[in-house]
FIZA-444297 format. One record per residue (C-alpha): residue in three letters; x negated, y negated, z negated. Coordinates in steps of 0.05 Angstrom, whole numbers, padded with zeros to 5 digits, always signed. Layout:
N
ALAXYZ
...
This chain:
462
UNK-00420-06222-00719
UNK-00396-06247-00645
UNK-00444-06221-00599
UNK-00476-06289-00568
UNK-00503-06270-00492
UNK-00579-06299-00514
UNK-00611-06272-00435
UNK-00603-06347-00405
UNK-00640-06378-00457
UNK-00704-06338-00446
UNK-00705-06331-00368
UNK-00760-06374-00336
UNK-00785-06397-00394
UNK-00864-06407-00383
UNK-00879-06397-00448
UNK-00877-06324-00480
UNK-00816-06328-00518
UNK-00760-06286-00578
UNK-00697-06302-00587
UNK-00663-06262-00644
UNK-00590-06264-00668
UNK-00585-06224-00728
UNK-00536-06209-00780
UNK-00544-06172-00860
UNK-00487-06154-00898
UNK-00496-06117-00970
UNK-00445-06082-01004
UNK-00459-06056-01079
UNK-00408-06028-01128
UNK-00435-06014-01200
UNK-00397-05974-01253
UNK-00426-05965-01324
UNK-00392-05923-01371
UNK-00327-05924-01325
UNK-00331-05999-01325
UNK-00332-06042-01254
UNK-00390-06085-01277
UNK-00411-06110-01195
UNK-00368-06110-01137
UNK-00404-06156-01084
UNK-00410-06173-01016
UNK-00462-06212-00991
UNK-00465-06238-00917
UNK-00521-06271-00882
UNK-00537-06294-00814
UNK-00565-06338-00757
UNK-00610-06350-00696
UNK-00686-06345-00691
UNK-00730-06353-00641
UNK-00810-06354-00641
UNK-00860-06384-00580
UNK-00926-06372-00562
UNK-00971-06422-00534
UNK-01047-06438-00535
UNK-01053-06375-00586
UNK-01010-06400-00639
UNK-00942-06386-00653
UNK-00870-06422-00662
UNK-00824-06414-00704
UNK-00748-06441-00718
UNK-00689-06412-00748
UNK-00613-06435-00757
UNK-00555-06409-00784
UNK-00509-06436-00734
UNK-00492-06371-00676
UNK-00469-06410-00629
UNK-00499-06431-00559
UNK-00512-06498-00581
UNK-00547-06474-00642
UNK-00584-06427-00596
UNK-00615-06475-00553
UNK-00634-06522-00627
UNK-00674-06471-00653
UNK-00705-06447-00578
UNK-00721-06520-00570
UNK-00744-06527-00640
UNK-00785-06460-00632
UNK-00826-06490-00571
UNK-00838-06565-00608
UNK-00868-06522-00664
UNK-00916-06481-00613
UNK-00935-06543-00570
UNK-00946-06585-00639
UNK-00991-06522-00677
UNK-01029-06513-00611
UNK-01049-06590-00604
UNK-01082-06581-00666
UNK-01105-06501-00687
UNK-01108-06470-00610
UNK-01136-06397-00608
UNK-01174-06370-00551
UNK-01136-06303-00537
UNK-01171-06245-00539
UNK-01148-06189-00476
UNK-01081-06192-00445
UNK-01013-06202-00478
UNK-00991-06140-00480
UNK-00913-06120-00452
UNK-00870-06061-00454
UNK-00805-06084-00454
UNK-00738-06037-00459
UNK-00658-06052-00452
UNK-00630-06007-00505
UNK-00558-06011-00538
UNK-00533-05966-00603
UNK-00481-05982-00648
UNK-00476-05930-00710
UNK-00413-05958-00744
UNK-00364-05910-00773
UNK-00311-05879-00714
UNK-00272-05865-00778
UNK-00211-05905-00801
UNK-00243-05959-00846
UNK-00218-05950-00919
UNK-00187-06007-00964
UNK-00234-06039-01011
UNK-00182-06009-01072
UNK-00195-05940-01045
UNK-00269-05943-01039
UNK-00271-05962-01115
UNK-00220-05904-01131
UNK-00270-05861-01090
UNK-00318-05886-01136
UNK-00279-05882-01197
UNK-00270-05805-01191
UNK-00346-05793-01180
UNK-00356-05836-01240
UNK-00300-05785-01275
UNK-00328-05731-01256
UNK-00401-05741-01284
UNK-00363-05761-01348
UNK-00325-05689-01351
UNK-00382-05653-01325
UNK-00442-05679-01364
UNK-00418-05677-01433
UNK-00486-05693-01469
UNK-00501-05759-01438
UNK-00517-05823-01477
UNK-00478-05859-01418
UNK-00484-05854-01341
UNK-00483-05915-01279
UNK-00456-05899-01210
UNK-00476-05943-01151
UNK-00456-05953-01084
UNK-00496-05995-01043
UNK-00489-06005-00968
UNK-00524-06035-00916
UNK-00508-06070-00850
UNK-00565-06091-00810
UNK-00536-06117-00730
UNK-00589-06150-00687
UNK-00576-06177-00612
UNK-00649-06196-00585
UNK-00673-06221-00523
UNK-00748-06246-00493
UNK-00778-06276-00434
UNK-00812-06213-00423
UNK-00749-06172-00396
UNK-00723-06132-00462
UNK-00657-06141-00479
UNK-00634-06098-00546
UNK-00570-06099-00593
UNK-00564-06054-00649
UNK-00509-06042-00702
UNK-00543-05988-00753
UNK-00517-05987-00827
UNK-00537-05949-00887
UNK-00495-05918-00947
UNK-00520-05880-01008
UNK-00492-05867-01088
UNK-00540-05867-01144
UNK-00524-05839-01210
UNK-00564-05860-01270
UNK-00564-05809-01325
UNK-00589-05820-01393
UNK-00585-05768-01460
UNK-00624-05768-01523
UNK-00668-05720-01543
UNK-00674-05674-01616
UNK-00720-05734-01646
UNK-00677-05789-01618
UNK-00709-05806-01551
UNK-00676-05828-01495
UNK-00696-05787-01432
UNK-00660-05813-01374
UNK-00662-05791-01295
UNK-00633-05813-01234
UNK-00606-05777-01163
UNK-00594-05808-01095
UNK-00529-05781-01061
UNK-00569-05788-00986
UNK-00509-05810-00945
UNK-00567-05850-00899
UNK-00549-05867-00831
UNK-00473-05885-00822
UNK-00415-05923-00872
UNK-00381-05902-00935
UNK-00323-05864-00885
UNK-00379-05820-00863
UNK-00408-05799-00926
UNK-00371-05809-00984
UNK-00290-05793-00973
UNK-00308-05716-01004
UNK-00344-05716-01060
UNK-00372-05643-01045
UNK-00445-05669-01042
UNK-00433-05717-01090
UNK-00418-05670-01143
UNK-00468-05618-01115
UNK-00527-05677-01135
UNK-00496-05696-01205
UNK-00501-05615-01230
UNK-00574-05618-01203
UNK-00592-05676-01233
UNK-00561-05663-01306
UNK-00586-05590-01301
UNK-00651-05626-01296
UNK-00639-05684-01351
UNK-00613-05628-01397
UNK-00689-05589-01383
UNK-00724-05648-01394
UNK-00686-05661-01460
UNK-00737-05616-01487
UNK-00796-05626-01433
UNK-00866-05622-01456
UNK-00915-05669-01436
UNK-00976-05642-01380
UNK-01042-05639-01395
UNK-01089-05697-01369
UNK-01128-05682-01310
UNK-01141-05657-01238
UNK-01096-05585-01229
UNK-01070-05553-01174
UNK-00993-05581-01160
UNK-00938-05588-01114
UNK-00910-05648-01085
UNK-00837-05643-01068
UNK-00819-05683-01010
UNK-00781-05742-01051
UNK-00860-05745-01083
UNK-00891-05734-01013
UNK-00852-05777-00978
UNK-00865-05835-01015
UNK-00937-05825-01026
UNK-00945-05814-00953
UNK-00909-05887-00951
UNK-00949-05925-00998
UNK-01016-05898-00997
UNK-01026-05880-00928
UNK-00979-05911-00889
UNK-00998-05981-00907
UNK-01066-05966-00900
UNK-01054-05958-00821
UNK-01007-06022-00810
UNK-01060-06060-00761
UNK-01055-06126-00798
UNK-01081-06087-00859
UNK-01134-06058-00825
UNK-01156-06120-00805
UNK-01151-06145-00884
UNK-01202-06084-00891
UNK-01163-06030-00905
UNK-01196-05960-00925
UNK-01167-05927-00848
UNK-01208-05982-00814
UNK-01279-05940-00812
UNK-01246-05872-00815
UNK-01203-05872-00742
UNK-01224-05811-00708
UNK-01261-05787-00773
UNK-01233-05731-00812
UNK-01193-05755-00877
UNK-01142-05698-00891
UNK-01144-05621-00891
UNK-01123-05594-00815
UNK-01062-05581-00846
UNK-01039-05646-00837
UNK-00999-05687-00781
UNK-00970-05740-00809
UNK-00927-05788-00757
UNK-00886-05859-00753
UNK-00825-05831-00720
UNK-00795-05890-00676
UNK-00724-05861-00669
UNK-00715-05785-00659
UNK-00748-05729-00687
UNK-00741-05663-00641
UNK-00680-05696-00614
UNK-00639-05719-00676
UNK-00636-05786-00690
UNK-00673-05811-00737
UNK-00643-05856-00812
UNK-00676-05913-00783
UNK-00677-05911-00717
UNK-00718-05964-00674
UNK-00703-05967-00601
UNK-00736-06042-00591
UNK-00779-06076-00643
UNK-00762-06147-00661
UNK-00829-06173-00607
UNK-00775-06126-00548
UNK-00825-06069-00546
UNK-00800-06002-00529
UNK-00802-05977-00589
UNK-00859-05907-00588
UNK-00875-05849-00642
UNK-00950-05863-00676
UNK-00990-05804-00686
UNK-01028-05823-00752
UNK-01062-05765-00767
UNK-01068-05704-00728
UNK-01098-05637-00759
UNK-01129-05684-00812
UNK-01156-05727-00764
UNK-01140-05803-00771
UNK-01114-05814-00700
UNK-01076-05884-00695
UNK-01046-05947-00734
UNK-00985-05984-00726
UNK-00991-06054-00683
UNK-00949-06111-00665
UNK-00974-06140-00598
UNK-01029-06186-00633
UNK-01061-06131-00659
UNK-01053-06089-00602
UNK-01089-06147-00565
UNK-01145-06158-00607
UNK-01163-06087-00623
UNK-01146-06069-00553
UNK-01094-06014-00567
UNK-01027-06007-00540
UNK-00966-06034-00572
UNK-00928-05988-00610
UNK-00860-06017-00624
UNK-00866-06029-00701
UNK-00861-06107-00712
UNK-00793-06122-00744
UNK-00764-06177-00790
UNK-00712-06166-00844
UNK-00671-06223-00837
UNK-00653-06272-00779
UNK-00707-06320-00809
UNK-00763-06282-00822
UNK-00813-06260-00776
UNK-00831-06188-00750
UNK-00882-06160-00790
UNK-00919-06095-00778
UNK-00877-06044-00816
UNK-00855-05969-00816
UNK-00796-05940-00790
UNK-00788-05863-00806
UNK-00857-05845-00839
UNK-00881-05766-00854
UNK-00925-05711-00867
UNK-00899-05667-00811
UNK-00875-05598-00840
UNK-00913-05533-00843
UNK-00902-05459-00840
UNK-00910-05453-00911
UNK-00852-05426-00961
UNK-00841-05462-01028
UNK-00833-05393-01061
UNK-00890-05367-01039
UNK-00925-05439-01056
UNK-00907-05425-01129
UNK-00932-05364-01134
UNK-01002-05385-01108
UNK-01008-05430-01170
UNK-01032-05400-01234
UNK-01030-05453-01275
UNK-01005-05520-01254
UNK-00948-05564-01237
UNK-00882-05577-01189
UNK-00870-05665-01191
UNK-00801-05677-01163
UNK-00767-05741-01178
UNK-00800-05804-01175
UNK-00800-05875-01203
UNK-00846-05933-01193
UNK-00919-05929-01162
UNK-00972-05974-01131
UNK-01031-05963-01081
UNK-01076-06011-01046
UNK-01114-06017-00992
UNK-01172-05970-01010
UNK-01121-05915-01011
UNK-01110-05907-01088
UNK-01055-05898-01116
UNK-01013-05882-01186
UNK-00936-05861-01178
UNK-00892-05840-01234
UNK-00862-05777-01234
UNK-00799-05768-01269
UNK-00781-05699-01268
UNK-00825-05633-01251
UNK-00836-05570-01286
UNK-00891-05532-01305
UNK-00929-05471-01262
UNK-00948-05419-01303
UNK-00965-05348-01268
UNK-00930-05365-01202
UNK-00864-05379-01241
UNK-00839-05444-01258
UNK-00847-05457-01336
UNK-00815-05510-01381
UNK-00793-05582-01357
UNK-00838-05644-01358
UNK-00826-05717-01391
UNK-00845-05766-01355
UNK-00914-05774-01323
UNK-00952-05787-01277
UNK-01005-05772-01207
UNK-01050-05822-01179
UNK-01112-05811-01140
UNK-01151-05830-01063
UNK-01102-05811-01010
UNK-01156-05793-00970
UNK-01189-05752-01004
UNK-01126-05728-01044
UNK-01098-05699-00980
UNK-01165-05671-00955
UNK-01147-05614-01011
UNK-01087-05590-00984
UNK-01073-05522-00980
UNK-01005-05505-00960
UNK-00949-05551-00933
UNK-00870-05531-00935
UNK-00833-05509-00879
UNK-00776-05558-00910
UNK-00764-05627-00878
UNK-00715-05672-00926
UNK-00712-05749-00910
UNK-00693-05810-00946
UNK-00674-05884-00931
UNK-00643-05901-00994
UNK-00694-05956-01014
UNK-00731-06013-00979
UNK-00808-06033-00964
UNK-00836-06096-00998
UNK-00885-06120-00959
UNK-00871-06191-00958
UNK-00798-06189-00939
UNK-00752-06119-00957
UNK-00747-06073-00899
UNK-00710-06011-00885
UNK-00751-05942-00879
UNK-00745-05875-00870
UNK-00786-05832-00910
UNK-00794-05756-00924
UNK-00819-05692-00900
UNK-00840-05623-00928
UNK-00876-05606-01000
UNK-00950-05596-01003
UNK-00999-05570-01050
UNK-01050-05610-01060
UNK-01103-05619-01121
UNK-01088-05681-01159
UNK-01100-05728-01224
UNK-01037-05721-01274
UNK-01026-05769-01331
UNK-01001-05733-01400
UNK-01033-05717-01465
């Protein structure tokens, strides 16, 4: 997109005001079987801008990025505030809270871009390769998907922001048949993460590294067993970890939930996890490396700060926009954002995880005599209380401190509070992921990861 200089249009304004310029773009290539069945591009973009006044907010949005659409939807923005606020004023609660930032980072490739006919060569050799190396499959999908997310964002508070981050990862969908005629099927994510196709995906070295994994794994669970039903000592790999971390616990903490009643809301400064575990929303570093989804200034222009959840097992903080900050009279944290130049910021993660221990996966293994490793994962659920159910679509058993035979598919559920209160040993590993989105009302990318942990836990199975 054209950069628009948006700092006029908010200066002087008496009213707290946004003003967002903000661009997707979504790139997905899909071969099945060695055919091109997708190749799309998809580009969206415009102007938003949201008002405060007399409590309420308003909003406008336009698809037109010029400066005469600019001052439409500003304009429009402020009618909508003064016309809500004639009718449904709120009496603010505190002091509108401010930390503004100027921050710039643009994370394109410094590569040579590649032609669109040699990215789908690139692809086409991955896709040959699973065909030559996995022998036994029923049939096989590649996919490359990639995401460009640019936002230039100003407010009448001082922060000024612009940020160019995009996202690139391959998928490959396995499926084989079993003895009795079965399908089993399992799929890998090639992380590429933070950066463009050029970055990731012109040497197929990891690529192919993945694909043996995963049809190692497909060709174990080929003739998996089912687990046993019930609660039994297991480890949580970080793809596992990560995402129950997300779901279960992270939502609990978003602000806005809380205030729905959320299970965190009577436990902050309570005890709801064993003292091995610090869990964290990293803003945009992590010991000094920058972070899959980085966020330098949130979509209200707060400077954008890491959120100790838990500490030591002790529920320590939630995640606020600066409404909630105000009326639960924290401070702002940086983690309102919307995912497209119409929607508004919601509370939402950025790079969410159980922060790793001291712990060795070998000797985590070994302190199991009978019991389970979950790896991959599919779908899942949780709610507010904290419960949750995830499927698990590849694990092995634990038999003796020595994994056993492979698992079909299954799966854990539980109370993340009280599942995590029986944790015993956390991994000294720290793997990330950012190859999906968040659903909460609009998609949203996240970062999610971390180490593995034991933990006791309720298995589905025979």
């Amino acid at each position: 997109m054209q950069k628009l200089s948006l700092k006029s249009f908010a200066e002087g304004r008496s009213d707290y005001t946004e003003i967002r310029q903000h661009e997707n773009a979504m790139t997905r290539i899909i071969l099945l079987n060695g055919d091109i069945t997708t190749n799309t591009r998809a580009v969206e973009g415009g102007v938003s801008s949201r008002v405060r006044k007399n409590g309420v907010w308003g909003l406008a949005a336009g698809p037109d990025m010029t400066k005469e659409g600019v001052e439409r939807v500003v304009r429009a923005a402020a009618d909508n505030a003064a016309k809500l606020g004639s009718v449904a004023a709120r009496e603010q609660k505190g002091v509108w809270p401010s930390r503004p930032g100027t921050a710039s980072h643009d994370f394109r490739t410094k590569k040579p871009k590649l032609p669109p006919k040699e990215v789908i060569d690139l692809i086409k050799e991955a896709d040959n390769y699973v065909k030559e190396r996995c022998p036994k499959l029923l049939s096989r999908r590649v996919v490359f998907a990639g995401f460009d997310h640019e936002k230039n964002l100003v407010t009448s508070d001082g922060s000024e922001s612009y940020i160019f981050l995009p996202r690139s990862h391959i998928y490959v969908f396995l499926v084989a048949e079993r003895d009795d005629g079965q399908p089993v099927d399992l799929f890998e994510i090639v992380n590429g993460g933070r950066g463009e196709f050029e970055d990731f995906f012109t040497d197929l070295t990891e690529f192919k590294r993945v694909t043996d994994i995963g049809y190692e794994k497909l060709m174990h669970k080929r003739e998996g067993v089912m687990p046993r039903a019930g609660a039994c000592d297991c480890i949580l790999m970080p793809d596992l970890a990560g995402i129950l971390a997300h779901e279960a616990i992270g939502h609990t903490v978003e602000a806005d939930i809380v205030k729905l009643g959320s299970v965190a809301g009577d436990n902050l400064n309570k005890t709801v996890a064993s003292e091995l575990v610090t869990m964290i929303d990293y803003a945009n570093n992590i010991n000094g490396v920058t972070c899959d989804v980085p966020v330098y200034i949130d979509d209200e222009g707060v400077a954008a700060e890491d959120v100790v959840i838990i500490e030591k097992g002790v529920l320590k903080g939630f995640m606020h926009n600066k409404e909630t900050a105000m009326e639960l009279g924290a401070d702002v944290t940086g983690n309102a954002r919307g995912f497209a130049y119409g929607d508004e910021p919601l509370i939402r993660m950025r790079n969410t995880a159980i922060v790793p221990g001291t712990s060795k996966l070998g000797d985590m293994i070994a302190s199991i005599d009978d019991g389970y490793m979950f790896q991959n994962t599919g779908n899942g659920q949780a709610d507010t209380t904290g419960e949750f159910m995830f499927g698990v679509a590849a694990g092995y058993e634990i038999k003796n401190g020595k994994l056993g035979r492979a698992l079909l598919d299954s799966t854990v559920s539980g109370v993340a509070f009280d599942m995590l209160k029986t944790v015993t040993m956390v991994s000294d590993d720290d793997v990330w992921c950012c190859s999906g989105f968040c659903g909460k009302k609009q998609p949203m990318s996240t970062g999610m990861g971390g180490p593995a942990v034991k933990c006791r836990i309720n298995v589905g199975g025979e």
